[in-house]
Structure formats: C-alpha cells, structure tokens
Rosetta silent file (secondary structure, phi, psi, omega in degrees, C-alpha in Angstrom):
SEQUENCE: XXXXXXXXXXXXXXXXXXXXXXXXXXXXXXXXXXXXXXXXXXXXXXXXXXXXXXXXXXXXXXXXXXXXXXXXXXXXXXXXXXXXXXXXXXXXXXXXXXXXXXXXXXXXXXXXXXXXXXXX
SCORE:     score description
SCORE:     0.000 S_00000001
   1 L     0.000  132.044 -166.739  114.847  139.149   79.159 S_00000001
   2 L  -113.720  160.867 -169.344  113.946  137.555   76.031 S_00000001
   3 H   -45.504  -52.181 -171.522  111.427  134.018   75.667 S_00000001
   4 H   -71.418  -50.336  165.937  114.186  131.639   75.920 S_00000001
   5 H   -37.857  -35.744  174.385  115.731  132.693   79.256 S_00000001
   6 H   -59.371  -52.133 -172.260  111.889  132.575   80.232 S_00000001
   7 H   -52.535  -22.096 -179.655  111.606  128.995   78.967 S_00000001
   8 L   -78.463  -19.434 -125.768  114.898  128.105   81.177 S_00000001
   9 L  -161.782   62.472 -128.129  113.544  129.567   84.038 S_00000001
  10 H   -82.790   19.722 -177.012  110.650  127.694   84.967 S_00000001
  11 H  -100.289  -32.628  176.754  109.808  130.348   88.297 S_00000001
  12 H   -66.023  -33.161  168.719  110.225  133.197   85.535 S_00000001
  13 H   -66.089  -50.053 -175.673  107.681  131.675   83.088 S_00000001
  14 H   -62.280  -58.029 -175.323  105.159  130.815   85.862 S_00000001
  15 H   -42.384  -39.619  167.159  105.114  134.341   87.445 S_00000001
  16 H   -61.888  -46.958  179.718  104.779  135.811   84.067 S_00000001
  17 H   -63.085  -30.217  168.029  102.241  133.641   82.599 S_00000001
  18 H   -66.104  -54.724  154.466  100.405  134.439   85.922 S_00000001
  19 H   -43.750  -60.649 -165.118  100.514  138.388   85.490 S_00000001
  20 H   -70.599  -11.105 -178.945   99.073  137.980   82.107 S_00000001
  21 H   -66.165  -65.732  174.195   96.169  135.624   83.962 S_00000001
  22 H   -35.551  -32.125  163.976   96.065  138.339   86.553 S_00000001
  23 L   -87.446  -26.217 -170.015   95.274  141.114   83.906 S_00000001
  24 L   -73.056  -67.647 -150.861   92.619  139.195   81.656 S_00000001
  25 H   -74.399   -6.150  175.882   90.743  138.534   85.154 S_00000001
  26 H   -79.014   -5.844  174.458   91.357  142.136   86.227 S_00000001
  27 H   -91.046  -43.053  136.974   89.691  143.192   82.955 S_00000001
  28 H   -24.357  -90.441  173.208   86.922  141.105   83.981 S_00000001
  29 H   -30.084  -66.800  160.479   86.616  142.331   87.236 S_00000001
  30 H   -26.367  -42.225 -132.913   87.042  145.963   85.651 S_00000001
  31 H  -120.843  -41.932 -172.864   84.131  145.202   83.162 S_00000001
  32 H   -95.636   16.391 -153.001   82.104  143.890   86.028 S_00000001
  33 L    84.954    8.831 -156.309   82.460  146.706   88.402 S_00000001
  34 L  -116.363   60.920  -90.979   84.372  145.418   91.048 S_00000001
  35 H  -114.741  -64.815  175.499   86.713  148.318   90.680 S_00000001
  36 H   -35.947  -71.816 -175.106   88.420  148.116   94.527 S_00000001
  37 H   -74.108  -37.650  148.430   89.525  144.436   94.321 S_00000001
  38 H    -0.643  -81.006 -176.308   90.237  144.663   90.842 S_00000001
  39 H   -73.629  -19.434  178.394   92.982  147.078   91.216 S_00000001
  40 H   -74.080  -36.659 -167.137   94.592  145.518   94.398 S_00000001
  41 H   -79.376  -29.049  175.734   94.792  142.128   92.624 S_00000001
  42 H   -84.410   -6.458  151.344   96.596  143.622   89.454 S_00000001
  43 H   -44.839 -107.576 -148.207   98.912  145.385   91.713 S_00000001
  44 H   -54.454  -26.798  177.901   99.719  143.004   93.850 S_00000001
  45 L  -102.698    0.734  167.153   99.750  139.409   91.133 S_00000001
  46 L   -98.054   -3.806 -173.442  101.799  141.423   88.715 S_00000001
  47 H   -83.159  -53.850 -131.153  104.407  142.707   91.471 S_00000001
  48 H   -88.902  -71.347  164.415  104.946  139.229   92.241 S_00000001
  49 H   -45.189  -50.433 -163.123  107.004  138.686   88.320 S_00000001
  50 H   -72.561  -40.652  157.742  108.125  141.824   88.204 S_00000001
  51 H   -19.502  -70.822  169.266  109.928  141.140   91.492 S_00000001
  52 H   -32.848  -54.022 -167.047  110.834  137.863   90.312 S_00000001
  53 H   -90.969  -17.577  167.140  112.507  139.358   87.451 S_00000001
  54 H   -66.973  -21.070  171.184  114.575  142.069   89.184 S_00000001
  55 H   -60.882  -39.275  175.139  116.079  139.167   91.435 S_00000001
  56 L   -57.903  -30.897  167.999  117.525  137.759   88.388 S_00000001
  57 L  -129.967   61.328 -168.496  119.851  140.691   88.125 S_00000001
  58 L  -100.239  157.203 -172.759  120.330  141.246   91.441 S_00000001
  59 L   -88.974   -4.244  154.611  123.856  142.404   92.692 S_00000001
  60 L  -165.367 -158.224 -166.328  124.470  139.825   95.188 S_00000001
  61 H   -75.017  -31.333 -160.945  122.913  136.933   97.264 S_00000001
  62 H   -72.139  -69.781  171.351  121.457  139.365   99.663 S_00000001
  63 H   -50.182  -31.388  178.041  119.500  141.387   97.062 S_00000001
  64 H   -69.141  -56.082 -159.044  118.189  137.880   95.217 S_00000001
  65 H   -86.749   -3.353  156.309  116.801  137.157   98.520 S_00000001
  66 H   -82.212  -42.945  160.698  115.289  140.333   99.185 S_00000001
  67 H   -73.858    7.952  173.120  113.546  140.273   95.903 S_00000001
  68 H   -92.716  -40.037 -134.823  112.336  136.813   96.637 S_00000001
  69 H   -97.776  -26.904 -161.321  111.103  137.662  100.260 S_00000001
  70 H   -85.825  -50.748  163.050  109.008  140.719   98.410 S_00000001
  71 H   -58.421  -25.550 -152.225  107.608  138.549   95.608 S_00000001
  72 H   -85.169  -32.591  177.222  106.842  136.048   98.085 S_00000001
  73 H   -48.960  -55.615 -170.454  104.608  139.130  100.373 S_00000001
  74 H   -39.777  -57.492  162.710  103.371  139.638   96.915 S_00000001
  75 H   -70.816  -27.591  178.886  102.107  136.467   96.307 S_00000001
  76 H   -57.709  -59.956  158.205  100.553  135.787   99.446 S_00000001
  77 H   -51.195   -2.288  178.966   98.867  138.890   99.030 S_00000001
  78 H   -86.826  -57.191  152.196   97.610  138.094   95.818 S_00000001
  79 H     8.402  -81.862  175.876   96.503  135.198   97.453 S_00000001
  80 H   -62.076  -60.658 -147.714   94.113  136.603  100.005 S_00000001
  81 H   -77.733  -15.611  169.020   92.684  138.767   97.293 S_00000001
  82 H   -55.164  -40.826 -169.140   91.979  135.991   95.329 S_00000001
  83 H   -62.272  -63.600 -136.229   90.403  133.923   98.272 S_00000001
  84 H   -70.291  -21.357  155.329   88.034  137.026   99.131 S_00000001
  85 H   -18.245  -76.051  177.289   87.079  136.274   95.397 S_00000001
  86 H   -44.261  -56.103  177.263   86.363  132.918   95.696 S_00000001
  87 H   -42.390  -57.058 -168.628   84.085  133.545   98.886 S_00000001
  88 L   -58.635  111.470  178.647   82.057  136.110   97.248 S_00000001
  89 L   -73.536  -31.151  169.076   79.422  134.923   95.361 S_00000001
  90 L   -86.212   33.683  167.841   79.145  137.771   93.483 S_00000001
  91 L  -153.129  151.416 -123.982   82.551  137.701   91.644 S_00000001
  92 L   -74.598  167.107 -177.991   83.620  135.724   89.076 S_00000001
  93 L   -58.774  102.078  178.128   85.365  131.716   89.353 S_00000001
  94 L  -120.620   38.864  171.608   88.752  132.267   89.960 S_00000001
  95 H   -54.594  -24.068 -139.566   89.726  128.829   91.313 S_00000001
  96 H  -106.103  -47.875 -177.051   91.848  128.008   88.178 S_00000001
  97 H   -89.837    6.499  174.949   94.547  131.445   89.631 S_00000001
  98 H   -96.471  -19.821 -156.111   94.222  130.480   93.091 S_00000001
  99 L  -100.260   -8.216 -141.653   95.363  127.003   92.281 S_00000001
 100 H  -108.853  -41.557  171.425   98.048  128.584   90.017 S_00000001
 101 H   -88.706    5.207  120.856   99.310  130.983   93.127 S_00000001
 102 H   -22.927 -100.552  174.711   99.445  128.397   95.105 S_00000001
 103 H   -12.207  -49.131  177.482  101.709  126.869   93.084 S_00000001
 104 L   -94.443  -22.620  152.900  104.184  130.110   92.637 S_00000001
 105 H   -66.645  -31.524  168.171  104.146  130.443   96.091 S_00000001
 106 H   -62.406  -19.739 -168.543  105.544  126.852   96.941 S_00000001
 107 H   -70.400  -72.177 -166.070  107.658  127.716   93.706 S_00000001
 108 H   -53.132  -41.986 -169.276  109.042  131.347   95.938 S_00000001
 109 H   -70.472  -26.173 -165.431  109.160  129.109   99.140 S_00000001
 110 H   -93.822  -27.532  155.684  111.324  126.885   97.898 S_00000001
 111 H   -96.791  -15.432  144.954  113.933  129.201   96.548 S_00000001
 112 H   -37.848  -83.295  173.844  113.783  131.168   99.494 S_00000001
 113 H   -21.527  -68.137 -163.656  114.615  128.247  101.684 S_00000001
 114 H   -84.535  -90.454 -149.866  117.329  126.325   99.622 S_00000001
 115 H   -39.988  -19.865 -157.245  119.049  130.364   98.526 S_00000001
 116 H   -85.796  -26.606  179.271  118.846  131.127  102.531 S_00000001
 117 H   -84.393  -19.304 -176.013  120.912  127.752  103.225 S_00000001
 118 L   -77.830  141.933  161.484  123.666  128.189  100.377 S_00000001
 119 L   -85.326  170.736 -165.525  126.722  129.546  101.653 S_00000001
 120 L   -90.633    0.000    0.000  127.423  132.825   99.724 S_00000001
C-alpha cells in the first residue's frame, strides 16, 4: 500500500499514524524500564493497523469483517493498556494516545456496524 491509498483511507492513515505513536511511546517506556507493559502495548496498538490493513485485501465480506472484529479486540486492548498507564503515576502522560484510540475505536465501530448491515 503506498501513501496515497493511505491518504484516501482515512481509518488506514489513523491506525498507522497510531502504530508509529505506539512505538515512539514504547521506546519510552523501553528506556524507562517498564519492560512488561511496554511490550504488550506495542503488540497489541500495532496489531490494530496491521489488521486494518489485511482487511483491505480481504477475499470477501466475511473476511473484511473478521479483520475488523480483530482490530477492533486490538484496539480495545490497547486501550486498557493505555488506561493502566494513565493510572500509574509512575509512567509517562499518555493522554494524547488514549484520546487518539478512542477515536480509532469509534472509527472500527463504525465500520463494523454499517459493513455488518450491507447486504453482501
């Protein structure tokens, strides 16, 4: 997939631009010690694109909506780890990617919904 299909493709642009968020603060995190949540959160907010982008060449409605349903796990879980973040006083401000997955989840929810209602 090359930058302009991203630019078209405004669920493909967020999820990406969020994975590259998702690594800077996991590099952080990394850098800071926090080695456990760290690794769950770059799992788990970088799944959530890569998903995203296998749905795009998925072989029929059934598979787009299976790779939606996975990013969508994805994000949520990204979510939480993000949250436990927040809580913690000892790890770093991440309001500005909580606000952001937030966002890409209403984004997932929304194509979820409206693809689940189309007839095929």
């Amino acid at each position: 997939m090359n930058k302009e299909a991203f630019d078209k493709n405004p669920v493909v642009k967020l999820a990406f631009e969020f994975s590259l968020e998702i690594i800077s603060f996991f590099e952080l995190l990394e850098n800071q010690k926090k080695y456990v949540i760290a690794r769950q959160l770059l799992k788990s907010g970088t799944s959530i694109g890569a998903n995203v982008i296998e749905a795009q060449n998925s072989e029929d409605k059934a598979d787009f909506i299976h790779k939606f349903k996975i990013a969508a796990k994805e994000a949520e879980e990204t979510e939480y780890w993000l949250l436990l973040c927040d809580y913690s006083k000892q790890y770093s401000d991440c309001k500005h990617l909580l606000v952001k997955a937030e966002s890409l989840n209403r984004m997932i929810g929304k194509i979820l919904s409206t693809s689940k209602r189309k007839p095929s």
